[in-house]
TORKE-36318 format. One line per 3 residues: number of its first residue (from 1); for each residue x, y, z of N, C-alpha, C. Coordinates in steps of 0.001 Angstrom, whole numbers, plus 500000, padded with zeros to 6 digits. Atoms other than C-alpha are relative to their C-alpha. Example, Ala and Ser with C-alpha at 12.3 -4.5 7.8 and 13.67 -1.06 7.14 Angstrom:
REM TORKE-36318
1 = 500890:498810:500000:512300:495500:507800:500900:501200:500000  499180:498810:499940:513670:498940:507140:499230:501090:500730;
REM end
This chain:
REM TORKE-36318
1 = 501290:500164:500642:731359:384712:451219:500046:498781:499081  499659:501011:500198:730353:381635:450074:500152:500215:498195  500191:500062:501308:730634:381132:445919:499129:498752:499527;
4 = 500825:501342:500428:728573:378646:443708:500929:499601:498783  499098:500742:500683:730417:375994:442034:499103:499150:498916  501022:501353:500981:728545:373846:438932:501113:498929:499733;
7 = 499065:501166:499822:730534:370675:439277:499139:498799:499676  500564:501364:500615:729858:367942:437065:500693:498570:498739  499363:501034:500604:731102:364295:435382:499060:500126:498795;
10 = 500803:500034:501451:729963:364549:431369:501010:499067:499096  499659:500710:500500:730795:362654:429314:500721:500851:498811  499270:499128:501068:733175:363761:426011:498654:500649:498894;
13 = 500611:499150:501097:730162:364899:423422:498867:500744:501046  501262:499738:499381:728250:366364:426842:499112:499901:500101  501496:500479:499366:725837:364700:428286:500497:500026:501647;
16 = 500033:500434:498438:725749:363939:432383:499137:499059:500435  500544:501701:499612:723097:361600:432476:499440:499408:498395  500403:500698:501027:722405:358969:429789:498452:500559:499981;
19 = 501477:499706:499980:718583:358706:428403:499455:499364:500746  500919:499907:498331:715945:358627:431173:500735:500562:501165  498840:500032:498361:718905:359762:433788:500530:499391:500120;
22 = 498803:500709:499775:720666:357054:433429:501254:500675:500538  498747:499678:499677:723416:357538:435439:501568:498836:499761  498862:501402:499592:725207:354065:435382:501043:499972:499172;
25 = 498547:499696:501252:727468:354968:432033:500745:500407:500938  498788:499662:499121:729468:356581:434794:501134:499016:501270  499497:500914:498770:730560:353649:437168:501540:499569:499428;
28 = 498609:500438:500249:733544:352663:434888:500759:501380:500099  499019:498518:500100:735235:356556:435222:499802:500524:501600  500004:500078:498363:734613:356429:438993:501378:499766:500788;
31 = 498344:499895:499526:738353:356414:439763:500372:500927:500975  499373:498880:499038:740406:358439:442298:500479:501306:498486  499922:498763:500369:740691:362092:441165:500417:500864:500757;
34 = 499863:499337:499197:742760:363880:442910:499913:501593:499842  500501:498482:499987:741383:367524:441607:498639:499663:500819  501122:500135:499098:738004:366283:442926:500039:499510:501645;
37 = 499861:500257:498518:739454:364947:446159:500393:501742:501030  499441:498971:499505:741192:368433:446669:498410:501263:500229  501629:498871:500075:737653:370301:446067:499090:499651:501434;
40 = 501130:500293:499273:735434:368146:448515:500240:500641:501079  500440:498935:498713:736487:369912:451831:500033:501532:499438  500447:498980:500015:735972:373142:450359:498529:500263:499405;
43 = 501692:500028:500420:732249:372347:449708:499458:500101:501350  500713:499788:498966:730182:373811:452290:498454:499605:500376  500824:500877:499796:726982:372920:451461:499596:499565:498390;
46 = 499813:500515:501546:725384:371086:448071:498351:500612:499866  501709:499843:500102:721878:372776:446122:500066:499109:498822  499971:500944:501232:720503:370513:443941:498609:499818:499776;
49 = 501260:500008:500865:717252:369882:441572:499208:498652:500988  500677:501464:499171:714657:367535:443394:500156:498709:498589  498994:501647:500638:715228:365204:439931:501412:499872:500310;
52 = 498761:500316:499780:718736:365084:440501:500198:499396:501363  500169:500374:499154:718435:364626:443798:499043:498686:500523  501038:501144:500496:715736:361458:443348:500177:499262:499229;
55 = 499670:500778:501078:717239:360319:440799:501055:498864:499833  499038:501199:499798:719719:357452:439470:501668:500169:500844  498838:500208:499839:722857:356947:441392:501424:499115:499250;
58 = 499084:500898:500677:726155:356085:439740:500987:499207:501262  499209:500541:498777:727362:354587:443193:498763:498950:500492  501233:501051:499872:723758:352159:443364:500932:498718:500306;
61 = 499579:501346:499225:724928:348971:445295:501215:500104:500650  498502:499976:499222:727881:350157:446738:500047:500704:500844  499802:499080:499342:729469:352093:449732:499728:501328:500080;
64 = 499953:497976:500249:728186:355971:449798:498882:500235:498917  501189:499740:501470:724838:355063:447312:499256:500581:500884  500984:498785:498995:722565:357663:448208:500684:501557:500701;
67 = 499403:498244:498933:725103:360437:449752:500996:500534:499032  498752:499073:501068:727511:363200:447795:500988:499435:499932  498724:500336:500068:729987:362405:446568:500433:498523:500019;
70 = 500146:501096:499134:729377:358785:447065:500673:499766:501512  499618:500139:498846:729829:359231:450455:501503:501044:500526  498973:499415:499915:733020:361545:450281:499600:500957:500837;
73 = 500310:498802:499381:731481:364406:451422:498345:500490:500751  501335:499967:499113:729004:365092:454207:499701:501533:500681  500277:498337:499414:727001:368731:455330:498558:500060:499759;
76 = 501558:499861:500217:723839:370241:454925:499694:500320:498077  500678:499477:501000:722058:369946:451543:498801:500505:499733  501007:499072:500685:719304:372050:449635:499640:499391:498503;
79 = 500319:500252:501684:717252:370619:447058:498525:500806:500133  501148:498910:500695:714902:373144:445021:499028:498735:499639  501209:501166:501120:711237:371541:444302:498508:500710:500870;
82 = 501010:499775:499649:707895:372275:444516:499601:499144:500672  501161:501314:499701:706778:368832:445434:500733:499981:501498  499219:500699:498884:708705:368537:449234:499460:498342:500267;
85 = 500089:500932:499430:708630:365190:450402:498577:500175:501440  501222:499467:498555:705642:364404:453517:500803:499661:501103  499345:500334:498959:708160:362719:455205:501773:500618:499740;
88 = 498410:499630:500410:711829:364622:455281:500862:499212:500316  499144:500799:499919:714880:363381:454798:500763:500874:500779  498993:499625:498909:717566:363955:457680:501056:500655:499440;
91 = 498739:498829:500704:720363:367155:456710:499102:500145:498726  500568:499277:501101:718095:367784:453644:499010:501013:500253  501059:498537:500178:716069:371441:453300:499391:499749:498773;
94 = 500349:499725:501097:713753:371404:450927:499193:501634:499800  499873:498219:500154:713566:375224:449575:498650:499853:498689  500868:499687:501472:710227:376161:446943:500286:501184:499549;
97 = 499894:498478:501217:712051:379317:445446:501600:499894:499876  498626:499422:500166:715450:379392:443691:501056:501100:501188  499401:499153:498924:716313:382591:445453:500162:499985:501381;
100 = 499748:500138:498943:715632:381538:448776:500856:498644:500332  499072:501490:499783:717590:377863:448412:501123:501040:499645  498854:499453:500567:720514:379953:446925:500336:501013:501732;
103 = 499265:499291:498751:720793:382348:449999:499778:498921:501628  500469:501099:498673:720159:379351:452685:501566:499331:499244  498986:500676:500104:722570:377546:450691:501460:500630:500258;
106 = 498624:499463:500106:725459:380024:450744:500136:500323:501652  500276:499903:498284:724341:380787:454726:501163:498633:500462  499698:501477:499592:725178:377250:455197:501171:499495:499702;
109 = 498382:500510:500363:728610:376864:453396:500881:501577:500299  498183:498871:499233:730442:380328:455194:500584:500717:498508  498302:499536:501167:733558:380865:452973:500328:499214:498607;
112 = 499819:501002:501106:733324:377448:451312:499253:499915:498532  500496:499935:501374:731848:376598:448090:498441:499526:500007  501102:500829:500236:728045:375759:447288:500188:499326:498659;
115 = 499982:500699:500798:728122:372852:445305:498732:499599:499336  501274:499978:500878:725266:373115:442111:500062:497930:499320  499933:500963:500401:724188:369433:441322:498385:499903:498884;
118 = 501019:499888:501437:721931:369344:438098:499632:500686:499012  499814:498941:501374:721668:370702:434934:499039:501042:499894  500944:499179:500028:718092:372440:435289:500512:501061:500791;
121 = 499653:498869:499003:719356:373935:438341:501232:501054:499724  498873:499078:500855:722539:375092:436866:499659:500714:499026  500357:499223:500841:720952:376557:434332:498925:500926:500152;
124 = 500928:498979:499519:718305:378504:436394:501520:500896:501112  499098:499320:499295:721351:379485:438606:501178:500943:498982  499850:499113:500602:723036:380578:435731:499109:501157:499382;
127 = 500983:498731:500316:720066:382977:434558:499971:500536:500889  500401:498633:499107:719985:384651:437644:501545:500565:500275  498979:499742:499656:723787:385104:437394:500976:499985:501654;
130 = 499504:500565:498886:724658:383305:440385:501548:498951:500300  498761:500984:500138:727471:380792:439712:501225:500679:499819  498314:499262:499800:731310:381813:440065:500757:499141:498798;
133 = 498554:500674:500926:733025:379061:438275:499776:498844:499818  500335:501273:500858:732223:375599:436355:500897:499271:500233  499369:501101:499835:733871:372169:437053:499435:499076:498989;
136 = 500150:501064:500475:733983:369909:434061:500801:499128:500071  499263:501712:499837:735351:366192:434620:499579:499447:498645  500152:500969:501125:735466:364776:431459:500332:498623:499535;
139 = 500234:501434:499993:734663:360945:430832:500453:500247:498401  499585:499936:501547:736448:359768:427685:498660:498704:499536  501186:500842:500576:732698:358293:426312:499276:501199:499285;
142 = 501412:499350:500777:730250:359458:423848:498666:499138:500277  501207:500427:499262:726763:359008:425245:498743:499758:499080  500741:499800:501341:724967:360391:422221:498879:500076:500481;
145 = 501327:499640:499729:721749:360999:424004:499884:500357:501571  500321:500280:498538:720427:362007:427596:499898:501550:499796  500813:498358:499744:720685:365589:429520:501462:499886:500028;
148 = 498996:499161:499699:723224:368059:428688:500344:500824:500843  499145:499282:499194:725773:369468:430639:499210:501244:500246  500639:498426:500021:723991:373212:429458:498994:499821:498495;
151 = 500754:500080:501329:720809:373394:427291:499108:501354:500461  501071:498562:499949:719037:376589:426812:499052:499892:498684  500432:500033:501060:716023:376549:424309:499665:501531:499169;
154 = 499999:498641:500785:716616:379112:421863:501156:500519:499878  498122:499204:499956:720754:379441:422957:500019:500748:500971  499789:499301:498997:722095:381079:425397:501635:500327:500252;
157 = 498768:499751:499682:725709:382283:425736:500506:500260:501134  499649:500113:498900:727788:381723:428846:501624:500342:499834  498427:499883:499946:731633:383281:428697:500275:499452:501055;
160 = 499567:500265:498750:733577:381574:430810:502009:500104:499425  498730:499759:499301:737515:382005:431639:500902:498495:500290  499406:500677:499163:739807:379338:432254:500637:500446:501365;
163 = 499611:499833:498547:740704:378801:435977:501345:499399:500050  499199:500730:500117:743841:378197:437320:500547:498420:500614  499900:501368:499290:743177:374969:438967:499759:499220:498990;
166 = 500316:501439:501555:742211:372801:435597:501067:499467:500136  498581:500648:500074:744296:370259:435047:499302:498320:499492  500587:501628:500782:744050:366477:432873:498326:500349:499416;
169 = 501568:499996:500392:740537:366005:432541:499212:501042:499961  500727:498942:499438:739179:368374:434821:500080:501737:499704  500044:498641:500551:738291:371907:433223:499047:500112:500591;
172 = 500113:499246:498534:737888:374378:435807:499905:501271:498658  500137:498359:500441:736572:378139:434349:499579:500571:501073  501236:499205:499122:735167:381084:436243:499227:500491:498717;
175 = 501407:499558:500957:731791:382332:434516:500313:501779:500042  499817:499172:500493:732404:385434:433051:498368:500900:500171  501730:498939:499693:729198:388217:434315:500568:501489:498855;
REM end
């Protein structure tokens, strides 16, 4: 059964994208990672927020701009949105209900992992207690403004567990239900 993974590059005072979405603060921490190389074939398929998905690339002018992973990793994705596109994009589903992108998405990745890409969405996937286990990559930068990693208005508490795959940068938990 598949699990849901929230896997994301933040920066050290948490952020993930600069202000407006900026993504481009990330192009200098774009390095080989070999915890993130070891993850990508166990990603089955990727759900992700139609902004996130529309939005800035930190791989813009180069090899793999436009695809996961810049290009690392290829399958069927799921982006949540009311608005679908008139014209679709090729391997993309676009899903108008959380719950039904979430069980299409886990259909679609088997055994492997669904990979959560955006903070809204991660944070509607955490309210419905869906997510297994958190991937932070931590960028040694302070951003000081943009979208956090996890924002709930009003707070929201999330236990989580260290995992035993963390390692350097990369802090790995499972989410604590």
């Amino acid at each position: 059964m598949a699990k849901l993974l929230y896997s994301v590059t933040m920066s050290a005072d948490g952020f993930i994208a600069g202000p407006n979405g900026d993504m481009q603060w990330m192009r200098p921490y774009l390095e080989p990672n070999p915890g993130v190389d070891e993850l990508i074939p166990q990603i089955g398929s990727i759900l992700v927020g139609r902004r996130s998905h529309d939005g800035d690339d930190p791989h813009k002018g180069e090899p793999g701009a436009g695809e996961a992973f810049g290009g690392g990793w290829d399958g069927p994705l799921f982006v949540v949105t009311h608005r679908p596109p008139s014209t679709p994009e090729p391997g993309v589903t676009y899903v108008d209900q959380l719950p039904k992108a979430i069980a299409a998405a886990k259909a679609a990745a088997g055994d492997k992992y669904v990979n959560i890409i955006g903070a809204d969405i991660a944070r509607q996937c955490l309210a419905a207690g869906e997510v297994d286990e958190v991937l932070l990559i931590v960028a040694p930068v302070f951003l000081g403004d943009g979208t956090r990693v996890f924002a709930e208005p009003g707070g929201r508490t999330v236990r989580l567990r260290p995992h035993p795959a963390a390692s350097g940068s990369n802090l790995r938990y499972d989410v604590l239900r």
